[in-house]
Residue, then its C-alpha position, 0 to 999 in steps of 0.5 A: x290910222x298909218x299901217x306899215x307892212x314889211x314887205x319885198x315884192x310891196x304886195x305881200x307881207x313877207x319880209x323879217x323886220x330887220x331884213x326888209x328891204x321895203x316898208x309899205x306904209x298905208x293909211x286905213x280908214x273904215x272905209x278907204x285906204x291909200x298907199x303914203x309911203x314906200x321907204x327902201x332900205x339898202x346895205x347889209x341887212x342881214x342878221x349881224x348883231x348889230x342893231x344899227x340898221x334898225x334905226x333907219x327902219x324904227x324912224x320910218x314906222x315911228x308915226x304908225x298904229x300897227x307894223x305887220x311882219x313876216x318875223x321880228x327879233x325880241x329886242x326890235x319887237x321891244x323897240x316898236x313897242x316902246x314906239x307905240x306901235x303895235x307889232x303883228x307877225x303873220x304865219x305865211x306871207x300874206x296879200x297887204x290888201x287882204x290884211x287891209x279888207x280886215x283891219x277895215x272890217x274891223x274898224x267898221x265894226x266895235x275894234x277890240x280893246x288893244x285896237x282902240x288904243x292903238x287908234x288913240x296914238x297920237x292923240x292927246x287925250x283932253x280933259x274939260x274940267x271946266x266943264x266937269x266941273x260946271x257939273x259937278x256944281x249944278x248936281x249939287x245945288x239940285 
């Protein structure tokens, strides 16, 4: 799965989501992880009432399950969701590798409910009613 982390010095999370001058995104798997992608973000970046400087930022982390950040405004929280991306604020600038050894150890283990659905984006879910069909068919005829 893709994770994006919002990020100013690329090792910790520490950056607003609107503010971030960088998003670091990684790809994490159980039992590796390598860094995809580094998108950079220029201009006036800070709080201003206007929004437009999010669509730059929402388009980089469209194709992510999670968006680790240092704070994130209601209105750009309700934007990542309605991505389907699972947004998470850490307390206190946290190290991307720390975060990344725990979403591993996660994976390697049974992920909790809202993980496994995040795991599923971008997966279109398939039905072999053929099949279920077949079956529904031959308990009947036993």
């Amino acid at each position: 799965m893709k994770v994006a982390f919002a990020t100013e010095n690329l090792i910790d999370v520490d950056a607003h989501f609107g503010w971030a001058k960088k998003i670091a995104i990684y790809e994490v798997q159980p039992d590796a992880s390598r860094l995809v992608e580094v998108v950079e973000f220029a201009g006036d970046l800070a709080e201003d009432g206007t929004e437009d400087k999010l669509v730059p930022k929402l388009d980089a982390v469209r194709d992510c399950a999670m968006l680790y950040v240092a704070a994130i405004g209601g209105s750009a929280a309700a934007k990542v969701v309605n991505l389907r991306v699972h947004p998470v604020k850490v307390a206190n600038p946290q190290p991307i590798a720390t975060i990344i050894e725990r979403l591993q150890e996660v994976l390697k283990g049974t992920p909790p409910p809202w993980l496994r659905k995040v795991l599923l984006k971008g997966r279109e879910r398939s039905f072999d009613f053929d099949a279920e069909h077949d079956a529904a068919s031959e308990a009947e005829h036993a």
